[in-house]
Gaussian input, Z-matrix of N, CA and C with variables (Angstrom, degrees):
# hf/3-21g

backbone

0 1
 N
 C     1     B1
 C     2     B2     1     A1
 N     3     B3     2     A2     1     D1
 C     4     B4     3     A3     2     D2
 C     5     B5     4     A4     3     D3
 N     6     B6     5     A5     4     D4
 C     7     B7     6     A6     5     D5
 C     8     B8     7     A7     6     D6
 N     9     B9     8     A8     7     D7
 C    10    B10     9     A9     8     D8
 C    11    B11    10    A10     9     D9
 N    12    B12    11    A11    10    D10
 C    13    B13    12    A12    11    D11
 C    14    B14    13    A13    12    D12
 N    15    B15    14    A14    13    D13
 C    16    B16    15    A15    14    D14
 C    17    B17    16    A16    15    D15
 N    18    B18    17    A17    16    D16
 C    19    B19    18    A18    17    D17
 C    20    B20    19    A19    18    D18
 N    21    B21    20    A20    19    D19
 C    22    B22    21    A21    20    D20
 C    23    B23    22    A22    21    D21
 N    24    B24    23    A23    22    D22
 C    25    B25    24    A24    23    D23
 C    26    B26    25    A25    24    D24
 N    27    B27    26    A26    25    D25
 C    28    B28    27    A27    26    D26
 C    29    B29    28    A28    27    D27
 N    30    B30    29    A29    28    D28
 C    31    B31    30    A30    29    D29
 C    32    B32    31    A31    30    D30
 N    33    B33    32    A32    31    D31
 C    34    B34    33    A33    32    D32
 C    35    B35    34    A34    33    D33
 N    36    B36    35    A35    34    D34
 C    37    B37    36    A36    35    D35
 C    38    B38    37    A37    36    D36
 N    39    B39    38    A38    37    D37
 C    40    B40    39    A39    38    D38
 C    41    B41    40    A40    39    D39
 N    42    B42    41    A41    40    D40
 C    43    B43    42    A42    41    D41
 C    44    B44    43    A43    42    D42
 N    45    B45    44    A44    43    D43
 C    46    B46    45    A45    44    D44
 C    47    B47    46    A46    45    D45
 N    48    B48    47    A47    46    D46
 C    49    B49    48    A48    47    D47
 C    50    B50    49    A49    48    D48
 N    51    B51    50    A50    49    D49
 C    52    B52    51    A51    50    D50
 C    53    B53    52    A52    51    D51
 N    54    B54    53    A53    52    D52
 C    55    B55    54    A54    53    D53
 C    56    B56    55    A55    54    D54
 N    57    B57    56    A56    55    D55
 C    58    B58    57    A57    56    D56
 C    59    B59    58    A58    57    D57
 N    60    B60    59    A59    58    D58
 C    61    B61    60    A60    59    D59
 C    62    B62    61    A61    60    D60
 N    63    B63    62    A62    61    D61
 C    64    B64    63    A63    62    D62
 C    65    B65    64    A64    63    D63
 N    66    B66    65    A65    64    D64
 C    67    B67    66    A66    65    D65
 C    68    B68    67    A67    66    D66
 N    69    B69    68    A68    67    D67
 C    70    B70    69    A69    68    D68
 C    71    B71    70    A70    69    D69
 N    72    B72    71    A71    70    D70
 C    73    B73    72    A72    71    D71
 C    74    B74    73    A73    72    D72
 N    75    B75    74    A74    73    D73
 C    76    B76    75    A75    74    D74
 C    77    B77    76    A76    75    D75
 N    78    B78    77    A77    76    D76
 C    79    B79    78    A78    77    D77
 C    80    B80    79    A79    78    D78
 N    81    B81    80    A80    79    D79
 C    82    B82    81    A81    80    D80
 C    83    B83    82    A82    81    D81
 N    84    B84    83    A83    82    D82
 C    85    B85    84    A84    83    D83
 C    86    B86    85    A85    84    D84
 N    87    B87    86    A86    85    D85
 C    88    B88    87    A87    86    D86
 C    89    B89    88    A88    87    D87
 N    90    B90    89    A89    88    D88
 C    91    B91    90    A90    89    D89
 C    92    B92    91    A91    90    D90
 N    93    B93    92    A92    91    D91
 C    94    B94    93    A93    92    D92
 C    95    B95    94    A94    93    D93
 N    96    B96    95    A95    94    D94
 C    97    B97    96    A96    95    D95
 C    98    B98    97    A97    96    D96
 N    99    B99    98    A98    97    D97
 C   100   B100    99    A99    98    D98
 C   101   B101   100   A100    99    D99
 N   102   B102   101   A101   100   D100
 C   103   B103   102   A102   101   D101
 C   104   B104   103   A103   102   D102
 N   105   B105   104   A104   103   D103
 C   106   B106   105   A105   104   D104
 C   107   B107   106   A106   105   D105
 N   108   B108   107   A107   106   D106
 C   109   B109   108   A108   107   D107
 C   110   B110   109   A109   108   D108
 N   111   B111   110   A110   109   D109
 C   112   B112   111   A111   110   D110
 C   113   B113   112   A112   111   D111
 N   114   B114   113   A113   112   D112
 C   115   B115   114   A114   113   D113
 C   116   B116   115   A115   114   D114
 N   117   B117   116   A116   115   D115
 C   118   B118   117   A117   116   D116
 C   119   B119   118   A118   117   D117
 N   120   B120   119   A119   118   D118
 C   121   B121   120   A120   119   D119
 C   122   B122   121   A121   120   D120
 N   123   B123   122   A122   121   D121
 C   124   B124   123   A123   122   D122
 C   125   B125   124   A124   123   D123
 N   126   B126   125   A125   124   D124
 C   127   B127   126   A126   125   D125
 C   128   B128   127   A127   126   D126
 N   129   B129   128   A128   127   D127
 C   130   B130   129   A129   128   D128
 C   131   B131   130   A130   129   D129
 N   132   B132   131   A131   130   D130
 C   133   B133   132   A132   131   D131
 C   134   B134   133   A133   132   D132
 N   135   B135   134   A134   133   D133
 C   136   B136   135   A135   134   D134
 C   137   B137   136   A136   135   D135
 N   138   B138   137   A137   136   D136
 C   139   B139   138   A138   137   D137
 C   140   B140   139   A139   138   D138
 N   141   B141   140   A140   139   D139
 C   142   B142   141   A141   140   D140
 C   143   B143   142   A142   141   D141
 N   144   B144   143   A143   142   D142
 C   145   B145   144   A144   143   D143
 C   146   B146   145   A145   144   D144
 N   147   B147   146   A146   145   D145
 C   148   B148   147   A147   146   D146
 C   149   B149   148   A148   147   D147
 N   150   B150   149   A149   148   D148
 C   151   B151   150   A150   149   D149
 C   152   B152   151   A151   150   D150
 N   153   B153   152   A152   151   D151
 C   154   B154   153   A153   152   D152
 C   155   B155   154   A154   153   D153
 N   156   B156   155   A155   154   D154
 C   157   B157   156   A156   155   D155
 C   158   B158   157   A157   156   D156
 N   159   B159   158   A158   157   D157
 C   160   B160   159   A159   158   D158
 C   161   B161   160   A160   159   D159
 N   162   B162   161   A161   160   D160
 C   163   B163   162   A162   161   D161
 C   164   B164   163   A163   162   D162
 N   165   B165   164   A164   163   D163
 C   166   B166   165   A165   164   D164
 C   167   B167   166   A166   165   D165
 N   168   B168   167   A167   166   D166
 C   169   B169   168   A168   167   D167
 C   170   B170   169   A169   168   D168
 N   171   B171   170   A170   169   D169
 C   172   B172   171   A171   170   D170
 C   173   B173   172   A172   171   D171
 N   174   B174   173   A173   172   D172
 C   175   B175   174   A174   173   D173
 C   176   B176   175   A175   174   D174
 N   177   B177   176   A176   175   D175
 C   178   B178   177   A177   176   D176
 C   179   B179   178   A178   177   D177
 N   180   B180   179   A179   178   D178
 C   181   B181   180   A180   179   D179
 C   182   B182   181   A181   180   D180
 N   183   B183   182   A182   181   D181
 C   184   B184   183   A183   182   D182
 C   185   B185   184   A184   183   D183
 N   186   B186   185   A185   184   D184
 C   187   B187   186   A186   185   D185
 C   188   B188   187   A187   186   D186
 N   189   B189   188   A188   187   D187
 C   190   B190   189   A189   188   D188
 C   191   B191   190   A190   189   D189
 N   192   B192   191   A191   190   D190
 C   193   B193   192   A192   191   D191
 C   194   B194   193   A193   192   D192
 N   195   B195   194   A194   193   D193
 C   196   B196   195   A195   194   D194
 C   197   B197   196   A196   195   D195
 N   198   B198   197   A197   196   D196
 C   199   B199   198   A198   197   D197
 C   200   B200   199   A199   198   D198
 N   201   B201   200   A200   199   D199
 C   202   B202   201   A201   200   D200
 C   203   B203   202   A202   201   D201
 N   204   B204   203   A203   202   D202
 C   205   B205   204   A204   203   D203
 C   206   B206   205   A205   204   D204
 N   207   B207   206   A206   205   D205
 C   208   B208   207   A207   206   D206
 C   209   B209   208   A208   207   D207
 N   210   B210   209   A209   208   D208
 C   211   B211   210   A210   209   D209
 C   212   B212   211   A211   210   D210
 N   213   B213   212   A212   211   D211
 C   214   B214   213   A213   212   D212
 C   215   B215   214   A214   213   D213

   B1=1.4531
   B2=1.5129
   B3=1.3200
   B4=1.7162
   B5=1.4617
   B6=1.8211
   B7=1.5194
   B8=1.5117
   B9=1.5286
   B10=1.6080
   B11=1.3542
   B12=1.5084
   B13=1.4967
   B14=1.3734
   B15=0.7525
   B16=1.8137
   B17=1.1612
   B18=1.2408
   B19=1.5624
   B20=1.8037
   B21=1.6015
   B22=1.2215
   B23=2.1758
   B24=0.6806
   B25=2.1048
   B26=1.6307
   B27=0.8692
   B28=1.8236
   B29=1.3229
   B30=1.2667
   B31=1.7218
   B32=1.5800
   B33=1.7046
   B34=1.6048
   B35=1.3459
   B36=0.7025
   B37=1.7085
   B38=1.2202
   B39=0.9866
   B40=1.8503
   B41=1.4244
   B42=1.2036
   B43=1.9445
   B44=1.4521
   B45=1.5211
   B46=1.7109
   B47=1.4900
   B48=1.1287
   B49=1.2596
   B50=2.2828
   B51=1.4954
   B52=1.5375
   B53=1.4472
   B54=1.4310
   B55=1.4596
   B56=1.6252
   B57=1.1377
   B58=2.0499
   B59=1.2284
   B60=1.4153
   B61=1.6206
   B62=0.9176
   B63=1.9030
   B64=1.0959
   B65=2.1117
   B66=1.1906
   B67=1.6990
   B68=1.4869
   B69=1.1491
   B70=1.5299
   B71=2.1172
   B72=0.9243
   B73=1.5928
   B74=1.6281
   B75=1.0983
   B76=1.7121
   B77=1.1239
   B78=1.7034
   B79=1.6641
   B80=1.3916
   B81=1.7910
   B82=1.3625
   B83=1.4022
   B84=1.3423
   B85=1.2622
   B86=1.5294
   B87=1.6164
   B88=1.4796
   B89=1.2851
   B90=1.2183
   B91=1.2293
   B92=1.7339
   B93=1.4858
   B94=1.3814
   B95=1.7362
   B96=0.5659
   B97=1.9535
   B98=1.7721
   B99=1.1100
   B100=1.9190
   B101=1.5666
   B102=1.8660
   B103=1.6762
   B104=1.0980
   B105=1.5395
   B106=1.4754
   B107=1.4901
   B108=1.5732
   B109=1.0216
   B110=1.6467
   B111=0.9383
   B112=1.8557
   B113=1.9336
   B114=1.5729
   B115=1.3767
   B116=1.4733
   B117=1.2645
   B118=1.9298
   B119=1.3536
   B120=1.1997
   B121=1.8536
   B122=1.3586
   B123=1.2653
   B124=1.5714
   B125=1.5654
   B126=1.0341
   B127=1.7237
   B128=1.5540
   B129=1.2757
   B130=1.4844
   B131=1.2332
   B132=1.1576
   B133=1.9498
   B134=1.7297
   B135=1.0387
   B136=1.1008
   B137=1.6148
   B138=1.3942
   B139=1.3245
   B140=1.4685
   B141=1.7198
   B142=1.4787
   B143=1.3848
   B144=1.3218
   B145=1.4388
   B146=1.3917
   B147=1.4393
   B148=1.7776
   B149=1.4428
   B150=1.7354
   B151=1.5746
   B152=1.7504
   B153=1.3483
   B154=1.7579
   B155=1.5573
   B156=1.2228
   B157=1.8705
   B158=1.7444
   B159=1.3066
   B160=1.5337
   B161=1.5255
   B162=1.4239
   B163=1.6698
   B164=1.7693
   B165=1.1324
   B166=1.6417
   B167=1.4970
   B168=0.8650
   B169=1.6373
   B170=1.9537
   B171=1.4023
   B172=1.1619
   B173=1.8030
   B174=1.1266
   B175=1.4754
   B176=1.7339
   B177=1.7629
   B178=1.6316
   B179=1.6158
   B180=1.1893
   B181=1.2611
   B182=1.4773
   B183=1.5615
   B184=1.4768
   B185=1.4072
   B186=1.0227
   B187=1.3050
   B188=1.4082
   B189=1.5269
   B190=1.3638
   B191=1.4410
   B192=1.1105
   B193=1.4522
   B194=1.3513
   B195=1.1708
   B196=1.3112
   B197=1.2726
   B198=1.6385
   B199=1.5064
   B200=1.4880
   B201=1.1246
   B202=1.2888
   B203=1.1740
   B204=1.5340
   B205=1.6897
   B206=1.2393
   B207=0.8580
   B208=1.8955
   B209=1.4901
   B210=1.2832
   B211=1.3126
   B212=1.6189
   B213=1.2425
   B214=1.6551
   B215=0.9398
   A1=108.41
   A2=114.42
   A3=124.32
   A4=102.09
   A5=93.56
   A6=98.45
   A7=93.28
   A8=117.26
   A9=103.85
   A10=118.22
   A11=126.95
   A12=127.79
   A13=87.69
   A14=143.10
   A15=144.06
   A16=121.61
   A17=103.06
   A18=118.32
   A19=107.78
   A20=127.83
   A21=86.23
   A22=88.73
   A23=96.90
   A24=110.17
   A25=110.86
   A26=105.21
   A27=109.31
   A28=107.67
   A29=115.35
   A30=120.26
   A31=121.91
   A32=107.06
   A33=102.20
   A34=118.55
   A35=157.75
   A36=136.77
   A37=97.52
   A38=126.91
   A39=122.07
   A40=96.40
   A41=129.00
   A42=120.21
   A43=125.85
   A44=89.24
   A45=93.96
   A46=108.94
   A47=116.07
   A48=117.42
   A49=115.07
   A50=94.43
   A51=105.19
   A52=106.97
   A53=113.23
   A54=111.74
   A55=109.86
   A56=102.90
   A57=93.68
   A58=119.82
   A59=104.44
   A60=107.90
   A61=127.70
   A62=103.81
   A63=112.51
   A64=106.33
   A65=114.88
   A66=123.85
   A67=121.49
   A68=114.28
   A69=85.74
   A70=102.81
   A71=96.10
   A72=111.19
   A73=106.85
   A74=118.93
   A75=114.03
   A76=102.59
   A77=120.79
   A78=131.48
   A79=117.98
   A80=100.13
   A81=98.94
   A82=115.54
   A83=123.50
   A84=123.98
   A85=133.76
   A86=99.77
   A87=110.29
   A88=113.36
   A89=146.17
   A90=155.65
   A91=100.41
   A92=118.66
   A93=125.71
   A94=100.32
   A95=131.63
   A96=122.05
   A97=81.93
   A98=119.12
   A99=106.62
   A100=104.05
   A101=115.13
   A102=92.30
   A103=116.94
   A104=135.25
   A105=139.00
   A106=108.78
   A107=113.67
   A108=109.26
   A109=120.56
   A110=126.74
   A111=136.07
   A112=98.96
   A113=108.16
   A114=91.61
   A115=155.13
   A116=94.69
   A117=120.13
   A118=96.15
   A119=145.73
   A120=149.35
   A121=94.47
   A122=115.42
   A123=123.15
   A124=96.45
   A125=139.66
   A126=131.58
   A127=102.50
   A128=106.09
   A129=98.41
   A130=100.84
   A131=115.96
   A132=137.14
   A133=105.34
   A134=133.42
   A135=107.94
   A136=143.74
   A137=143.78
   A138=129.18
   A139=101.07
   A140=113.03
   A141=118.23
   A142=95.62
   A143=119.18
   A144=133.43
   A145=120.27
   A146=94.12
   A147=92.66
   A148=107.51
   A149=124.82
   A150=95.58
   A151=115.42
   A152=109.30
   A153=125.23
   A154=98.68
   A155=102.42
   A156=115.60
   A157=118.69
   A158=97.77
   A159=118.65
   A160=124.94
   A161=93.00
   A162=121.91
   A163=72.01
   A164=139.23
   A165=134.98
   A166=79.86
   A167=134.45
   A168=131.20
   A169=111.27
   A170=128.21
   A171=138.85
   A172=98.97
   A173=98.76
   A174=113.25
   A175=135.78
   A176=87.95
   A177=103.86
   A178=101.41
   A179=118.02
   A180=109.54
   A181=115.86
   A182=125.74
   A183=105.20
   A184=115.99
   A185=132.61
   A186=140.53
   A187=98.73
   A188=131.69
   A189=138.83
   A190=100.96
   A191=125.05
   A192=124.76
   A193=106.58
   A194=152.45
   A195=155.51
   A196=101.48
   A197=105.56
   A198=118.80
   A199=116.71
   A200=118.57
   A201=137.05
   A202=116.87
   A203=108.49
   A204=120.28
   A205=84.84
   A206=175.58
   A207=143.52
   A208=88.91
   A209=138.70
   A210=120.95
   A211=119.33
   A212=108.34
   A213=105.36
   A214=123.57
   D1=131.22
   D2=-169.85
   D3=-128.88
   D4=107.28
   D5=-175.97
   D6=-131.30
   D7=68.99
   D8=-172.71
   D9=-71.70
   D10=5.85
   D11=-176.36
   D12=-114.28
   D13=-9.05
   D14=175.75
   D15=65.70
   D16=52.13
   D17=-171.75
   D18=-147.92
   D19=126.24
   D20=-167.51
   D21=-120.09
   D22=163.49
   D23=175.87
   D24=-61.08
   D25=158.69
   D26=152.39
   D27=-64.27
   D28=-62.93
   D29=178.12
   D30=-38.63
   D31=-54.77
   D32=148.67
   D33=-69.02
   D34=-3.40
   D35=163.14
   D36=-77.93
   D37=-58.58
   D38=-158.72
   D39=-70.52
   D40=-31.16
   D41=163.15
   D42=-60.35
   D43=-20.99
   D44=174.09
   D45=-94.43
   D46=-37.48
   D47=-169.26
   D48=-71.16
   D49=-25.23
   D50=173.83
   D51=-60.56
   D52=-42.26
   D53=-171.61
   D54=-79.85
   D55=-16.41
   D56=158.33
   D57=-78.65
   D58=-55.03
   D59=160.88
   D60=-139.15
   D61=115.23
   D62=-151.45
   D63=-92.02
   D64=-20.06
   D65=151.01
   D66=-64.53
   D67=-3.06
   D68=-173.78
   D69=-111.25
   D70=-173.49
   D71=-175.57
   D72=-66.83
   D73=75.65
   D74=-172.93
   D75=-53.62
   D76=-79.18
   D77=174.39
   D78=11.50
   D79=-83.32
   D80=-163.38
   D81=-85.87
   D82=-18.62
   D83=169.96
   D84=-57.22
   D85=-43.60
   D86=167.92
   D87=-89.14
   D88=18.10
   D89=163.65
   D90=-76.65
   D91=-63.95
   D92=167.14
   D93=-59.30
   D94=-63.65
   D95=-152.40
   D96=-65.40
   D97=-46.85
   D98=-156.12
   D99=-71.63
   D100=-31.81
   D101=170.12
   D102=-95.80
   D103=28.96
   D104=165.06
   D105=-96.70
   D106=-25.25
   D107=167.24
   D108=-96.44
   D109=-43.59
   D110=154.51
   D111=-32.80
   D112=58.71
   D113=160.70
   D114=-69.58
   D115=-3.90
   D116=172.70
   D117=-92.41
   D118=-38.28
   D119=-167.46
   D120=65.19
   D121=59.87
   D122=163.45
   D123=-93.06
   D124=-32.16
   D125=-173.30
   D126=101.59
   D127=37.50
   D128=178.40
   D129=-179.07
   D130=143.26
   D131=-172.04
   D132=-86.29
   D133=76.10
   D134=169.01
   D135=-85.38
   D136=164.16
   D137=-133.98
   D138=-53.61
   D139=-31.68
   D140=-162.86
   D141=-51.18
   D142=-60.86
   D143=-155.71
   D144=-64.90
   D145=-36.10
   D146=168.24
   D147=-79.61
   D148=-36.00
   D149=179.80
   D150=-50.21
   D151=-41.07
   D152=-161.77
   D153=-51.57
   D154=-65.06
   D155=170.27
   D156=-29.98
   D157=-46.20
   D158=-177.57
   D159=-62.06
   D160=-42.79
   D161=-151.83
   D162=-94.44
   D163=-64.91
   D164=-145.61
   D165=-71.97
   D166=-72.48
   D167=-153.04
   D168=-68.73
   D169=-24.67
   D170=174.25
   D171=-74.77
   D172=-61.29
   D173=-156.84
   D174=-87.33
   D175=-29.82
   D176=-148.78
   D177=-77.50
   D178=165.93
   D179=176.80
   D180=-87.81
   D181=-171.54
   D182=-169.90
   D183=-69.34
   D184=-37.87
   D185=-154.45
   D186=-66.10
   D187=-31.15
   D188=-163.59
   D189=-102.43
   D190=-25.70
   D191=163.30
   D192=-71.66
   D193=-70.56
   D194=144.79
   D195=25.31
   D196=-77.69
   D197=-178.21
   D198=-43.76
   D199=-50.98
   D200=-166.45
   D201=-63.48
   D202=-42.20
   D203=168.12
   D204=-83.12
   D205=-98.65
   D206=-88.34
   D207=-102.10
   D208=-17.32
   D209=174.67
   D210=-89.62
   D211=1.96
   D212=144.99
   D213=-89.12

């Protein structure tokens, strides 16, 4: 993944995300994950945002996951 301004698109995510899975419904799926993670709604993920995304869903306890899913 080549994000040398450190910011990555919808258009890159859903290019990254085809090559994990390349059968399933990219479109509408990463449409929800990219503005749950785009927490400013600038149109772009930046590194902050993907660690935050990362860290809640790896780490967080339930109650903060909760959040995280109902805000997609």
């Amino acid at each position: 993944l080549d994000c040398p301004n450190g910011e990555l698109t919808r258009k890159k995510f859903i290019q990254v995300y085809r090559q994990f899975f390349p059968n399933g419904q990219a479109e509408a799926f990463c449409t929800h994950i990219f503005r749950t993670f785009d927490a400013d709604n600038s149109g772009k993920i930046d590194f902050k945002e993907f660690l935050m995304a990362i860290n809640i869903t790896a780490k967080g306890n339930p109650e903060k996951k909760l959040k995280w899913a109902f805000k997609m």
